[in-house]
Structure formats: structure tokens, C-alpha cells
BABADO-955011 format. One record per atom (N, C-alpha, C): residue number from 1; atom name; y, z, x. Coordinates in Angstrom, 3 decimals. Atoms other than C-alpha are relative to their C-alpha. Example, Ala and Ser with C-alpha at 12.3 -4.5 7.8 and 13.67 -1.06 7.14 Angstrom:
2
SITE   seq   atom          y          z          x
SITE     1      N     -1.190      0.000      0.890
SITE     1     CA     -4.500      7.800     12.300
SITE     1      C      1.200      0.000      0.900
SITE     2      N     -1.190     -0.060     -0.820
SITE     2     CA     -1.060      7.140     13.670
SITE     2      C      1.090      0.730     -0.770
***
This chain:
83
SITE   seq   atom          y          z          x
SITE     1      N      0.727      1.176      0.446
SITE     1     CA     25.701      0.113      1.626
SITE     1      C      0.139     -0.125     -1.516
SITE     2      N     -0.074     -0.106      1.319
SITE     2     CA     26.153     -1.278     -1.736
SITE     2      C     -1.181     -0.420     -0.860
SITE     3      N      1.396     -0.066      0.445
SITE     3     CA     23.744     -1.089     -4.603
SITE     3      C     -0.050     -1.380     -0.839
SITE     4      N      0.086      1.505      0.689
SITE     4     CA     22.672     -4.555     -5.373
SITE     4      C     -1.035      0.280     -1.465
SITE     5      N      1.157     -0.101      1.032
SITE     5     CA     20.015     -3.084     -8.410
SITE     5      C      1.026     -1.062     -1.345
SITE     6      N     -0.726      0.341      1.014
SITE     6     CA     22.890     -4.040    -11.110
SITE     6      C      1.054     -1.070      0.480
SITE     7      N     -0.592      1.483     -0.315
SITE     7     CA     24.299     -7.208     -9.252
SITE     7      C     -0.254     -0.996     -0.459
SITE     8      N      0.199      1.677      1.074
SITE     8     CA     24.582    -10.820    -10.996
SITE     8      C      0.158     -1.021      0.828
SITE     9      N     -0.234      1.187     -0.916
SITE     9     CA     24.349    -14.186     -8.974
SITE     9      C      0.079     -0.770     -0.783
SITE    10      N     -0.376      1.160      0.153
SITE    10     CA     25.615    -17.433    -10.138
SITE    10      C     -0.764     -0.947      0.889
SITE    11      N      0.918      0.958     -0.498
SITE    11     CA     22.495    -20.111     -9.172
SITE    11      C     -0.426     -0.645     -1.178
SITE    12      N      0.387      1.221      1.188
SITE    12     CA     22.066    -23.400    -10.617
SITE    12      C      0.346     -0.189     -1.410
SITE    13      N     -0.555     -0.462      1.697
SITE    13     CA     24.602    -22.544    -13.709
SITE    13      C     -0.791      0.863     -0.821
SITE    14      N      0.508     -2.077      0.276
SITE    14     CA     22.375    -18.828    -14.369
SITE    14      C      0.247      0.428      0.595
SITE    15      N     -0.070     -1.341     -0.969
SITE    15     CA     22.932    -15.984    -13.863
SITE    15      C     -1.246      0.702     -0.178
SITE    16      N      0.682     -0.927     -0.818
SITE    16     CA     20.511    -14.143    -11.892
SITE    16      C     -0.004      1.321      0.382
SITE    17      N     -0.164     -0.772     -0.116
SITE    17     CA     20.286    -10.873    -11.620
SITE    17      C     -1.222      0.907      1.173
SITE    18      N      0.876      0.108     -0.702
SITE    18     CA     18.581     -9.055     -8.713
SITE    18      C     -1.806      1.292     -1.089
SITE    19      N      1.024     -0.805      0.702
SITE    19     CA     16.172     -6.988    -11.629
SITE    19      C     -0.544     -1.395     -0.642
SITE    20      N      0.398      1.079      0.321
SITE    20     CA     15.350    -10.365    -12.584
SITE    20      C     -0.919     -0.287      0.497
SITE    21      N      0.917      0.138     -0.456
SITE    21     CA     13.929    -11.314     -9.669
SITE    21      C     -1.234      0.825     -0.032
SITE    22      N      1.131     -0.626     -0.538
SITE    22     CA     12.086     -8.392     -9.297
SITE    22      C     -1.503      0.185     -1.183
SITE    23      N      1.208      0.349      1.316
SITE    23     CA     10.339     -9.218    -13.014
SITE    23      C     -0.785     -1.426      0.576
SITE    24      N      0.895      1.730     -0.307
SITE    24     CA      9.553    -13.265    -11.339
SITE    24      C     -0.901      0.955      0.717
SITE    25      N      1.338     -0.327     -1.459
SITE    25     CA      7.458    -11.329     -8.311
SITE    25      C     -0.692      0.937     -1.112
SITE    26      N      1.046     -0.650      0.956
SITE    26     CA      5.686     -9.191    -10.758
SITE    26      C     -0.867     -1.177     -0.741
SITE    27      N      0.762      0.941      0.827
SITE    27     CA      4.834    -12.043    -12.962
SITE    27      C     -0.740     -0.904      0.764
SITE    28      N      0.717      1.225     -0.646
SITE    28     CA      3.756    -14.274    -10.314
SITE    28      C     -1.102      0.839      1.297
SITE    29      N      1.185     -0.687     -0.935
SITE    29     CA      1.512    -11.708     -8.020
SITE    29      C     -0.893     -0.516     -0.189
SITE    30      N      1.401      0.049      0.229
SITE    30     CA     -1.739    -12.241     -9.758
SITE    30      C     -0.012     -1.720     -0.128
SITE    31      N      0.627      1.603      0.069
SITE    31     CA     -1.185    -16.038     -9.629
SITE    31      C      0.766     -0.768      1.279
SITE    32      N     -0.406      0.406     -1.604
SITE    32     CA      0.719    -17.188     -6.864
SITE    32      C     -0.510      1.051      1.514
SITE    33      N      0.990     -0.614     -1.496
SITE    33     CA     -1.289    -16.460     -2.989
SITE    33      C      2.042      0.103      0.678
SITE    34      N     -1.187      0.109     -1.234
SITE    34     CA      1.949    -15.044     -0.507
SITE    34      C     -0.471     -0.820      1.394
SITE    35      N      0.641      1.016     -1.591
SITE    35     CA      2.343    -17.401      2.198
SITE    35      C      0.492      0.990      1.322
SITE    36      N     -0.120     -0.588     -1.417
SITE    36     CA      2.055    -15.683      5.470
SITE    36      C      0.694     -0.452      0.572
SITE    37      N     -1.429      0.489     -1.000
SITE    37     CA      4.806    -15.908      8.161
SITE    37      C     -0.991     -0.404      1.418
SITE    38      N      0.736      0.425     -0.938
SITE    38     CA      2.859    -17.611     11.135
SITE    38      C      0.787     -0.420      1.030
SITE    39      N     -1.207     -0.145     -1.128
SITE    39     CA      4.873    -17.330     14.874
SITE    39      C     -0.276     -1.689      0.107
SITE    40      N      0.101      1.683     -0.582
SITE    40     CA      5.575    -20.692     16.406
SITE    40      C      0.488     -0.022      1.257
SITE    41      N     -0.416     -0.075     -1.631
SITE    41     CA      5.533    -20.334     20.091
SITE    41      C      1.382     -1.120      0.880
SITE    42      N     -0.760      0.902     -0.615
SITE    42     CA      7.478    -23.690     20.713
SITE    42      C      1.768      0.533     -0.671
SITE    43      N     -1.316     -0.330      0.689
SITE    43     CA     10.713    -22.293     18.083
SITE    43      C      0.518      1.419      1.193
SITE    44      N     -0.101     -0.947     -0.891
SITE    44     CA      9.762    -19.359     20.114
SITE    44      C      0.586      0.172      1.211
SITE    45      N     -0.452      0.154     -2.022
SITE    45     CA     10.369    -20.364     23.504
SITE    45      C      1.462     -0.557     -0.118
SITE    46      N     -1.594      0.955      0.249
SITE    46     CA     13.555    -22.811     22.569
SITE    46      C      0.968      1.125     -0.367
SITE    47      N     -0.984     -0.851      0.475
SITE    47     CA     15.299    -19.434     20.864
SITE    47      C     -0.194      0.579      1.067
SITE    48      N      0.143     -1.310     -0.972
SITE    48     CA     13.949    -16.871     23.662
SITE    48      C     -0.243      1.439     -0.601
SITE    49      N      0.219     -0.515      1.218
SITE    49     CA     12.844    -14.908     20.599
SITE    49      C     -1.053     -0.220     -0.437
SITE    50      N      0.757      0.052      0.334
SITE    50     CA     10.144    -14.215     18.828
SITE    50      C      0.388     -0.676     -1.697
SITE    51      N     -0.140      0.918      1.297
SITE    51     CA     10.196    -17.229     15.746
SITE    51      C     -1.143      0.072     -0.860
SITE    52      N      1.516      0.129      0.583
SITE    52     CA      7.694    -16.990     12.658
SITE    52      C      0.427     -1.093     -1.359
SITE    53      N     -0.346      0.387      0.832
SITE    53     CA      7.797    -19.360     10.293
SITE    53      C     -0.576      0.148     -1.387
SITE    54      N      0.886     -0.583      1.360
SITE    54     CA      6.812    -19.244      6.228
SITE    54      C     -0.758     -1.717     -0.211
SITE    55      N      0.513      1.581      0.432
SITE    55     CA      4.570    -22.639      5.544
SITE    55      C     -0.345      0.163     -1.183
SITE    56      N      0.300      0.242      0.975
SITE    56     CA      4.929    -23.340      2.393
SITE    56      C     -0.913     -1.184     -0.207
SITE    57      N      0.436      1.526      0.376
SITE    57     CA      3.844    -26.723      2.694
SITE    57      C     -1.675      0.189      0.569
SITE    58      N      0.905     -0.348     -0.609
SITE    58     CA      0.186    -24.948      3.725
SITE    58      C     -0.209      0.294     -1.600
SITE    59      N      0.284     -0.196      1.344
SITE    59     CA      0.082    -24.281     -0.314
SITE    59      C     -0.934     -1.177     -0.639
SITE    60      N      0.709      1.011      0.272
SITE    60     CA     -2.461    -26.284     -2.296
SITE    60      C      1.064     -1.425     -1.029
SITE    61      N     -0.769      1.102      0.399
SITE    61     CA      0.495    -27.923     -4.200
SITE    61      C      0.989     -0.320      1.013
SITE    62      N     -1.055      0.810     -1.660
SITE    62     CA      2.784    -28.611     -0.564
SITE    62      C      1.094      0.499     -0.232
SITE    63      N     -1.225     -0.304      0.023
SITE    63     CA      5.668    -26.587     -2.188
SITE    63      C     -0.278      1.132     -0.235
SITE    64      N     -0.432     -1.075      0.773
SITE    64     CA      7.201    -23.729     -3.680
SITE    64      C      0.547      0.215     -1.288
SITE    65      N     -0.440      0.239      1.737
SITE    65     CA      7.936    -25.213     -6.985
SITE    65      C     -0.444      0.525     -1.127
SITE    66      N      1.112     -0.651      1.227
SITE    66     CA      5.219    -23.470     -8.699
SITE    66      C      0.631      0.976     -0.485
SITE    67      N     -0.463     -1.479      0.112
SITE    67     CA      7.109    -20.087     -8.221
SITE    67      C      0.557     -0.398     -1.382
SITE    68      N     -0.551      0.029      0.827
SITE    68     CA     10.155    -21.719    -10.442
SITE    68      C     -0.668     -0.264     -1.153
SITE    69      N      1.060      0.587      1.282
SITE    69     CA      7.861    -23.350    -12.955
SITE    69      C     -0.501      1.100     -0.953
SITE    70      N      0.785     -1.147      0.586
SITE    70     CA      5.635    -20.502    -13.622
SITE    70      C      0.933      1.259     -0.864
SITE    71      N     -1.177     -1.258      0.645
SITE    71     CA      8.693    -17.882    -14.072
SITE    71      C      0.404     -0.828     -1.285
SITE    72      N     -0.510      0.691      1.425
SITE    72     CA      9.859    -20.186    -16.614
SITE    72      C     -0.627      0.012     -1.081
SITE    73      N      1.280      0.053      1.162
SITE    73     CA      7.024    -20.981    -18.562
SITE    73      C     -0.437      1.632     -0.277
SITE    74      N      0.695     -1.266      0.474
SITE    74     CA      6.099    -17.227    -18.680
SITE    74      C      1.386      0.641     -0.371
SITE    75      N     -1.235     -0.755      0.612
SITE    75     CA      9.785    -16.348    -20.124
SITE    75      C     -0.382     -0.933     -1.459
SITE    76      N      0.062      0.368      0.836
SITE    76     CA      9.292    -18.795    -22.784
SITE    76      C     -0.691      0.613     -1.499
SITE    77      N      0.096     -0.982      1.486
SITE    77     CA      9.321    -17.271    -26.705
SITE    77      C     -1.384     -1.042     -0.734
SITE    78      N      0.494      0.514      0.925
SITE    78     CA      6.223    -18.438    -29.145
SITE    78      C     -0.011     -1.216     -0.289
SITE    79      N     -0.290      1.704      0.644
SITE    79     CA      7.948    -21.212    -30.786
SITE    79      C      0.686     -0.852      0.965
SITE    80      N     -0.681      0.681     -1.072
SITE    80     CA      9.364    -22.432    -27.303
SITE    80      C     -1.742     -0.952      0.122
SITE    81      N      1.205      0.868     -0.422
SITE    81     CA      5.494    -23.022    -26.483
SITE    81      C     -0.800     -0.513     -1.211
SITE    82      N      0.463      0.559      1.287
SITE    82     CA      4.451    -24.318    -29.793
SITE    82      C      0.395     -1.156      0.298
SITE    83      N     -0.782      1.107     -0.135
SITE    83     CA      6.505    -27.152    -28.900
SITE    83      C     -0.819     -0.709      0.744
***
């Protein structure tokens, strides 16, 4: 298995790195709620599988936009937020 710790992704013209992410989920614990995976009997039955889905849209803002937002704004330097 290879070790993704020191791997780089190419998303949205950045690079990403997976120690990156693992600074966004730190920064966003104490303020973003995890959305629970909740089964869905009907996905369920149609696969023959047990289906769970993630509802984001069960969030008080209907997305997952906050995540990007927030990581951003909490990388930003001093005189970025002076602005």
C-alpha cells in the first residue's frame, strides 16, 4: 500500500496535499457539527445492499460550503483580514 502522508493533488488549480487536509478537519471540529450517515432503506432495497447516505442538505446552511469557506478564512494572514 502506498503512503499517501506526503502526496500532492491538483484540485481547482491547488495543490492539496493530504497533511493539508488533515489541518482543514482540525480547524473545523470545534465549529462545523459531522453530518451523520443515515441508511435509506429504498437505495437499500434497489442495490440489495445496505445504502447510507451523508445529508448534507440536513445542515442549518443546506450545504457543505461552510467547510471550504471557513478553511479559507482561517488560513488567511493579518493584513489579508484587515482588508
Amino acid at each position: 500500500m502506498s503512503n499517501l502522508t506526503n502526496k500532492t493533488f491538483q484540485i481547482a488549480n491547488s495543490s492539496v496535499s493530504i497533511q493539508d487536509l488533515y489541518i482543514a478537519e482540525k480547524n473545523l471540529e470545534s465549529v462545523i457539527k459531522k453530518t451523520e450517515l443515515i441508511e435509506s432503506p429504498f437505495f437499500s432495497n434497489e442495490c440489495g445492499n445496505r445504502v447510507c447516505i451523508k445529508r448534507e442538505d440536513l445542515r442549518v446552511t443546506g450545504a457543505s460550503k461552510i467547510r471550504g469557506a471557513f478553511n479559507k478564512l482561517s488560513k488567511l494572514s493579518e493584513e489579508e483580514k484587515s482588508r
